[in-house]
C-alpha positions in Angstrom: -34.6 -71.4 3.4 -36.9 -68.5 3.9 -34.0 -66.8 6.4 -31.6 -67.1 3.6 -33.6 -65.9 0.8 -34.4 -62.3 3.5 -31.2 -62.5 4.3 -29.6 -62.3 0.1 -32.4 -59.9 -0.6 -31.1 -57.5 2.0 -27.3 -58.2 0.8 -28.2 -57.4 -2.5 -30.1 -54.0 -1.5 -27.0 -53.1 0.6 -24.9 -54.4 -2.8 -27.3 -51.7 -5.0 -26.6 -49.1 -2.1 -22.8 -49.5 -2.0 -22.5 -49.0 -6.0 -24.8 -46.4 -6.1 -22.4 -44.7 -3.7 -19.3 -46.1 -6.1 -21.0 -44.2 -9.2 -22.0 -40.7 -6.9 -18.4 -41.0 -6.0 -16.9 -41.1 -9.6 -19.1 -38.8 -10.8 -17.7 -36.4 -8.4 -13.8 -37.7 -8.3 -14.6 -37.1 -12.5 -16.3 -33.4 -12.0 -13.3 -32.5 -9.9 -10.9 -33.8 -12.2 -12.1 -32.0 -15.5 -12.8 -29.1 -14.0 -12.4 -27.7 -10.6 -8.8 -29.1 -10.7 -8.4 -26.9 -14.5 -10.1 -23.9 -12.9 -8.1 -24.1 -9.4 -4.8 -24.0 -11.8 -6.2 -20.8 -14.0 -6.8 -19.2 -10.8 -3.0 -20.2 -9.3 -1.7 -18.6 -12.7 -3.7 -15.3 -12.5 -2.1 -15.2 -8.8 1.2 -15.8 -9.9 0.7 -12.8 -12.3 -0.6 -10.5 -9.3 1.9 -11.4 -7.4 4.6 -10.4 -10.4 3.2 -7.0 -10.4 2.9 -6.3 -7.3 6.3 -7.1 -6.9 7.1 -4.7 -9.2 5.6 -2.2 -8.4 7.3 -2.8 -4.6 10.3 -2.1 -7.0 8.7 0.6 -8.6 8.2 2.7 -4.9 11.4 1.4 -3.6 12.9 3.8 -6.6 10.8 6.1 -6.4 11.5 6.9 -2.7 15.2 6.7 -3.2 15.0 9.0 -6.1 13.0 11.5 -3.5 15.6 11.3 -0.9 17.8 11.9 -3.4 15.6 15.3 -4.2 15.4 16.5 -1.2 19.2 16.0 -0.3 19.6 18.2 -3.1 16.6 20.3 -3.0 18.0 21.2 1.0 21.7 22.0 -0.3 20.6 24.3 -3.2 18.3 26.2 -0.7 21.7 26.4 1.7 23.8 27.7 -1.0 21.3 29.9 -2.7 20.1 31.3 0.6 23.1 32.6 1.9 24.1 34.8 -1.3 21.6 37.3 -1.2 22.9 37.4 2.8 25.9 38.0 1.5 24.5 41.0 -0.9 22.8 42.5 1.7 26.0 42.9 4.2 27.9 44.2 0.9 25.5 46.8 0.5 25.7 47.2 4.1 24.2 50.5 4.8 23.6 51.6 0.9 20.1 53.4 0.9 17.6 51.2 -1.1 14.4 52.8 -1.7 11.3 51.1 -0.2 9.8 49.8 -3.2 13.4 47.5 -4.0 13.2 46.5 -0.7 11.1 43.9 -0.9 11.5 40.2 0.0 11.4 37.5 -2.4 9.4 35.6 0.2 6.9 37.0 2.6 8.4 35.6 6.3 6.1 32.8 7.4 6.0 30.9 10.6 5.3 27.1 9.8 4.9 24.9 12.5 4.4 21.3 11.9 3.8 18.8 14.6 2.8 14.9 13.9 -0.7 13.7 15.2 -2.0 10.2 16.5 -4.5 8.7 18.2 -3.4 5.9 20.0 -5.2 3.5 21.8 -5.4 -0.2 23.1 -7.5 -1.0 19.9 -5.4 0.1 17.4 -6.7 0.0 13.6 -4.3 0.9 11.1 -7.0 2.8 8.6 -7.8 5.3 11.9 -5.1 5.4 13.9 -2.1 6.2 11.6 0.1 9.6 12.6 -0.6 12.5 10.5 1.6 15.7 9.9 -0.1 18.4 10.4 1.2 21.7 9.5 -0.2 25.5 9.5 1.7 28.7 8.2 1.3 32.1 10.0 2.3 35.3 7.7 4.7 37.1 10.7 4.0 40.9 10.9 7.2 43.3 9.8 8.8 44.2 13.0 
């Protein structure tokens, strides 16, 4: 009898253990539930709206860089055209004596060289290691 009696006692101890465990459980399953769960879905909305901007604004440079090519396609063919007719001028004058003073150049001649820069290595890191376009004018003498 006294074997049984140890042996309920630690049954029901075990018993108390297990529903403690039950109620920690709920508690937590509840906690989750009523608010984690709310939060995590707040959180997948503000997302959602990041991800709607950036998208737009993908669109936004997209349009932008088409509107640029666009510029300089134009930019390039009104220098071409607008270029050649003060050539044009000048071999009409042809040898027609221009005093010094109206003989000066709308533009001052400048070398510019440009050549592209990158450091490359095995460990490459796009923040260090991007190419750069390095450029630098030189005013040429009058020859």
């Amino acid at each position: 009898a006294g074997d049984l009696e140890t042996s309920v006692e630690e049954m029901l101890i075990r018993l108390d253990e297990f529903c403690a465990m039950m109620d920690m459980i709920r508690s937590e399953t509840s906690l989750i539930l009523d608010e984690r769960i709310p939060e995590i879905r707040l959180r997948a909305e503000e997302m959602s709206m990041i991800y709607r901007q950036v998208e737009k604004l993908e669109a936004f440079v997209k349009m932008v860089a088409h509107h640029v090519s666009y510029l300089e396609e134009e930019l390039i063919r009104a220098e071409r055209d607008h270029l050649s007719f003060p050539r044009a001028v000048r071999s009409l004058l042809g040898g027609a004596y221009l005093p010094e003073f109206l003989q000066v150049s709308l533009l001052p001649p400048y070398l510019v060289r440009c050549y592209w820069t990158s450091q490359r290595s095995h460990s490459w890191q796009p923040t260090k290691d991007l190419p750069h376009l390095v450029c630098s004018t030189q005013m040429l003498g009058k020859g």
